[in-house]
N, C-alpha and C positions, 0 to 999 in steps of 0.2 A: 504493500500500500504506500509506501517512502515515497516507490517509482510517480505512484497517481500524484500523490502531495505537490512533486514540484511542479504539475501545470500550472498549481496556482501561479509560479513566481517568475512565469516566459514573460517577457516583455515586461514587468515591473522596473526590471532597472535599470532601463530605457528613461532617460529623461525628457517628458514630453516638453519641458522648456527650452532647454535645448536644442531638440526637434525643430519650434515654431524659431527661434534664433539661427539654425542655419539654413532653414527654408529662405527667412529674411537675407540673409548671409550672400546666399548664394545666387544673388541677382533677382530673385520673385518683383522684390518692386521696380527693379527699372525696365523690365520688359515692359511694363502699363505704362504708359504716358501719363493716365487719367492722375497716378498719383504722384507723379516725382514733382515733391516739392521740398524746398530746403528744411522745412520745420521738421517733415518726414523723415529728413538725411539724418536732423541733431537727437531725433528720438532713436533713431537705429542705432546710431553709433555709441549713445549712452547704454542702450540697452548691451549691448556687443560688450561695454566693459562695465556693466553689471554698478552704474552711478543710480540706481537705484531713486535715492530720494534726488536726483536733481531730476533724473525725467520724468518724476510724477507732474509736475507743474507744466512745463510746456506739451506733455502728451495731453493732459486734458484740457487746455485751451485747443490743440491739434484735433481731437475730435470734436469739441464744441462746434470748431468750422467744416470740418470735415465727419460728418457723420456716417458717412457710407463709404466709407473706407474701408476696407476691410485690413488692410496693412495694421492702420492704427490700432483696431482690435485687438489683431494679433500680438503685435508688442503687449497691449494693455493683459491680454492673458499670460505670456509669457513671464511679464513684470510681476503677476500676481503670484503666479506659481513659486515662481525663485525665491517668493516674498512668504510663501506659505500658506495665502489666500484663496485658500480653495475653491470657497466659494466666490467672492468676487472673481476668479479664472474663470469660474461657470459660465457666469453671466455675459462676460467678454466674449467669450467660446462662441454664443448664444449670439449673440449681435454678429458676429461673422457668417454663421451659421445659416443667418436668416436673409443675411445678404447673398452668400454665395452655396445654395445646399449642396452643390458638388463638393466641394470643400472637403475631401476625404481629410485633411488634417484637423481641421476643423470639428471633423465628425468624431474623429479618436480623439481628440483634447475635451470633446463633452463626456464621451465614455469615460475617460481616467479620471475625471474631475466626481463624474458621478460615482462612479468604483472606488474611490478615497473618502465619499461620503455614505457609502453603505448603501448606496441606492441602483443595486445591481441590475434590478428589470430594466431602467432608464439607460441605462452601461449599455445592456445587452442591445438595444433598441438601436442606439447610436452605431456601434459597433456592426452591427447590421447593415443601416444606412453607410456607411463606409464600404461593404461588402457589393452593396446595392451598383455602386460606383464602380467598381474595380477588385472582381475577384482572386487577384492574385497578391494581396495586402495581408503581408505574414504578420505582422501586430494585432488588425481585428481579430482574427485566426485566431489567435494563440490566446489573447483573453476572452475571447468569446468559448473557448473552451475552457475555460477557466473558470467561467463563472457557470456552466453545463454542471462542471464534474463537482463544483463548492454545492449546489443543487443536489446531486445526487443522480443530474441527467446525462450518465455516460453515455448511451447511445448517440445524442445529440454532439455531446462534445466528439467523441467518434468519430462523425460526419466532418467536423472540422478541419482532425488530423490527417483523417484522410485525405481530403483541401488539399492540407500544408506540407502534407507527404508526396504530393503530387507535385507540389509549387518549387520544393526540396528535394529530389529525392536522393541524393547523397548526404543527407542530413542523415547520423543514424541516430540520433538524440530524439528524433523527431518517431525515427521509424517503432524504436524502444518505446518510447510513450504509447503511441498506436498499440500498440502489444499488450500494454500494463493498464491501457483502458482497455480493452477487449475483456482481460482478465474481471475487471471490476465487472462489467456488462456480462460474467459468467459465457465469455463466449473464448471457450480454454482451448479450442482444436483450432478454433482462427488465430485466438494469439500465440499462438505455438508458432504456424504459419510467416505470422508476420514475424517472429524472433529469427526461424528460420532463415526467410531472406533478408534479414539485416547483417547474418553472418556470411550470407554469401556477396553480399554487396562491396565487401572488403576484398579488393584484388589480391592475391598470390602469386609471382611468377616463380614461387618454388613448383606448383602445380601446374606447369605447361606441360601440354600433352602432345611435344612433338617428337619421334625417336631419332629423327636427323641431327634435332639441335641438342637433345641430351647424349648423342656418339659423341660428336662433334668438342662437347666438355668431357666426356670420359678419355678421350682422344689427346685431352689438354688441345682443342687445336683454337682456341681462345679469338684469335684474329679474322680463322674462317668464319667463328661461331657470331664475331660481331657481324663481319659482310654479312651473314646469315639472316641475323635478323633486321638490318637495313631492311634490305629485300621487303620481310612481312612486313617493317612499320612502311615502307613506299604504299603497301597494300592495303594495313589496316593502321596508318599514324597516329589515331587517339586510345591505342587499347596500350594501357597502364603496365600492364603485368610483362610483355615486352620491351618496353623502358625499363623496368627496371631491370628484369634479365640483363640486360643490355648493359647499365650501370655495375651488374656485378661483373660481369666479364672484363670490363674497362677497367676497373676495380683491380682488377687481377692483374691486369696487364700494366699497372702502375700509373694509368692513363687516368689519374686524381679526379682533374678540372671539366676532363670530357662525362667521365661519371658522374660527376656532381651536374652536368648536364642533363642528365641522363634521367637521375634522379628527379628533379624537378620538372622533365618531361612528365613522368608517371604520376606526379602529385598533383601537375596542370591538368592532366587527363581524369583523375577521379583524387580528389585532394584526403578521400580515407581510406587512401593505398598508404596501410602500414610499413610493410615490407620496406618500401623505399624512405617512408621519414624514418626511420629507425637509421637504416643505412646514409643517408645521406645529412641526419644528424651525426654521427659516426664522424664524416669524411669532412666536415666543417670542424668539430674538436677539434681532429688531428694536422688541420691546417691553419687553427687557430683564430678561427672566425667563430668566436667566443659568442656573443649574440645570436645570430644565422643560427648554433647548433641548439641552443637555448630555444628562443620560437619553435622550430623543427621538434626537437625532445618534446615537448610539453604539446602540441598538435600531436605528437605518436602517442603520451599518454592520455589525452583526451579521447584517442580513438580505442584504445586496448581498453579503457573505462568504460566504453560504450558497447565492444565485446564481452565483456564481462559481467554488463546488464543482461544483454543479449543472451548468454547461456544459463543468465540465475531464472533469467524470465522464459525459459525455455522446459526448467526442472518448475517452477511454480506453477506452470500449465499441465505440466506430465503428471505434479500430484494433484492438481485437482479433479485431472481424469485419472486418481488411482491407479496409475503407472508409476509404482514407486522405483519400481528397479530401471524404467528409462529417465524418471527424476536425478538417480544418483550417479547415473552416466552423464546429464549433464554439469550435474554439479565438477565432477571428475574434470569435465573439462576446462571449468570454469576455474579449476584449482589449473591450470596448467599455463591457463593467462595469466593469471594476477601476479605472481612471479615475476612479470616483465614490466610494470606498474613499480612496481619496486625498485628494479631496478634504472628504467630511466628517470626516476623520482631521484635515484641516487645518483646519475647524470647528472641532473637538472643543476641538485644541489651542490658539485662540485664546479661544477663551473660555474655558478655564483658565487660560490665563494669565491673564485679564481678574481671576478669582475670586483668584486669589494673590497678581497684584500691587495688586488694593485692600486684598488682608486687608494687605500689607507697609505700605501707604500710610493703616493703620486706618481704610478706607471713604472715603477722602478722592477729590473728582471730580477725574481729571485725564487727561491723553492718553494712553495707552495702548501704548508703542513695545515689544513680544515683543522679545527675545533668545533664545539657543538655551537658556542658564542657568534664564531663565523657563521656557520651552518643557518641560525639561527637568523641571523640577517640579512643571510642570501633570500632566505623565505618571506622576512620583510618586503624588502626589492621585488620579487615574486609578488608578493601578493597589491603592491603600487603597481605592479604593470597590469597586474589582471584581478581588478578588486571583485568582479564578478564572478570569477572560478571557485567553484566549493573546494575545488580539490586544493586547492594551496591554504586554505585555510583549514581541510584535514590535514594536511601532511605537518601543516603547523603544531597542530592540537598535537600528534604523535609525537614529534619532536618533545614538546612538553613533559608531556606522560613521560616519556623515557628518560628526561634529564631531572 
């Protein structure tokens, strides 16, 4: 049930002020004519550096004259939000709203506004009309299931994921939820299904099934084996699992920089090709492109995390169809993942340390000896880069425990 829980929290830490701030940002008002005007500029650009109480005063003489603006609105809800005025953001929301109902952002800044005021039907309503607009909008999605599965209406939320499973479908966080509400909705042989293809959606080019190319490496004949698969990527250029093939051969052949090419083809081609962020984390360490292996690591454990969903949620379906003994087989395999979790956790963490203790040492070359203290604040760092990751703030919590 953990799994169902974090619907609630898709898109929550999303800041929808933010949001209406780089819509503004990003040009929205000077493609209108109707609005560019200087008062308009001095409000944007307070707002952009967050002067707060100096653009209260010139934005509401700004809308006095300007009523139908919807620019100005949006500032005004933006301003309220950051401000913690919820409800006044409502109301601004509302004045846009009524001016422009297409206004998909518009329509989700009434939904969160109502959603932070416990008034969920109104959420769900909005969130809708967003939908109404443009159904490829993975925010309404995701709280609109959210507030299904708070309900108790999995099927409903269901229909969602299914949506956003389609809108994603290399998402496997997405595909696992589908799974773990099926589960909820007691429909145990479909989310089985869906666990199923979430684990096969992960490429392998340990599992090619070609015997020319597998002689060819029994052979050592490494050089053939790359012309080789040239060839098939000329034929098939986006299938993942032959990049990476390709990267380990390269690999072999001491050919670093062409692999790390390589690699990164197979990650552009399906980006929860484990196989290759593993390895091509690997070959960034060892060339000491300290950061590069850093993102890369922590992307391979985000995906081995969501394998590992994938095979608990594969045993939770097998016992709820009283298949205990294919229950413990997945579990089996689920112990065979987690191992790897650990260990690029324990990647992760040495080379933040690496990055901390040279910034302590102002870049200076020296040996390298981690303590937990270190350790410790590599996970800090870690967790300023990805304040949204649970996982850096489990592996934090362990840390603890054990020190």
């Amino acid at each position: 049930m953990n799994q169902v829980l974090q619907v609630f929290g898709r898109g929550v830490s999303l800041d929808v002020a933010d949001m209406v701030t780089q819509w503004l940002e990003k040009g929205q008002v000077v493609t209108d004519e109707k609005c560019i005007d200087p008062e308009l500029g001095r409000c944007i650009n307070l707002l952009l550096e967050k002067q707060f109480s100096r653009l209260e005063e010139p934005l509401q003489l700004y809308l006095f004259a300007n009523k139908k603006c919807v620019y100005g609105h949006m500032i005004n809800a933006a301003c309220h939000l950051y401000q913690g005025d919820v409800g006044l953001a409502l109301e601004a929301f509302k004045q846009t709203y009524q001016l422009q109902p297409a206004n998909t952002l518009a329509a989700y800044g009434l939904g969160h506004c109502c959603e932070r005021l416990s008034q969920d039907e109104e959420a769900a309503q909005y969130y809708q009309d967003c939908l109404k607009y443009s159904q490829n909008l993975e925010l309404p999605l995701q709280r609109l299931a959210a507030i299904y599965a708070k309900q108790g209406r999995f099927e409903s939320a269901i229909i969602q994921y299914t949506l956003l499973q389609r809108l994603l479908p290399d998402d496997l966080a997405i595909q696992n939820t589908l799974g773990y509400l099926s589960i909820a909705a007691c429909h145990y042989q479909s989310a089985e299904e869906v666990f199923n293809t979430a684990i096969l959606m992960v490429p392998d080019g340990n599992e090619l099934d070609d015997p020319t190319l597998q002689q060819m490496i029994a052979d050592q004949d490494y050089t053939e084996a790359v012309d080789y698969l040239d060839e098939k990527l000329d034929e098939t250029p986006g299938m993942p699992e032959l990049w990476s093939k390709k990267g380990d051969l390269l690999s072999r052949l001491g050919a670093t920089s062409e692999a790390i090419v390589a690699y990164k083809q197979a990650m552009q081609g399906s980006p929860i090709c484990l196989d290759a962020a593993v390895k091509l984390g690997t070959l960034y360490a060892r060339t000491d492109h300290i950061l590069p292996a850093i993102d890369v690591y922590l992307r391979a454990m985000e995906i081995n995390e969501q394998l590992l969903d994938s095979y608990m949620g594969i045993a939770a379906s097998r016992k709820m169809q009283n298949d205990v003994a294919g229950a413990m087989k997945a579990i089996e395999m689920a112990t065979m993942v987690w191992p790897n979790s650990t260990l690029l956790f324990s990647e992760v963490a040495k080379l933040m340390a690496t990055v901390v203790f040279s910034e302590h040492c102002h870049n200076s070359i020296v040996e390298l000896q981690p303590n937990e203290g270190m350790v410790s604040e590599a996970l800090n760092c870690q967790i300023a880069m990805q304040p949204n990751n649970p996982i850096s703030y489990y592996h934090k919590g362990l840390l603890e425990v054990q020190t």
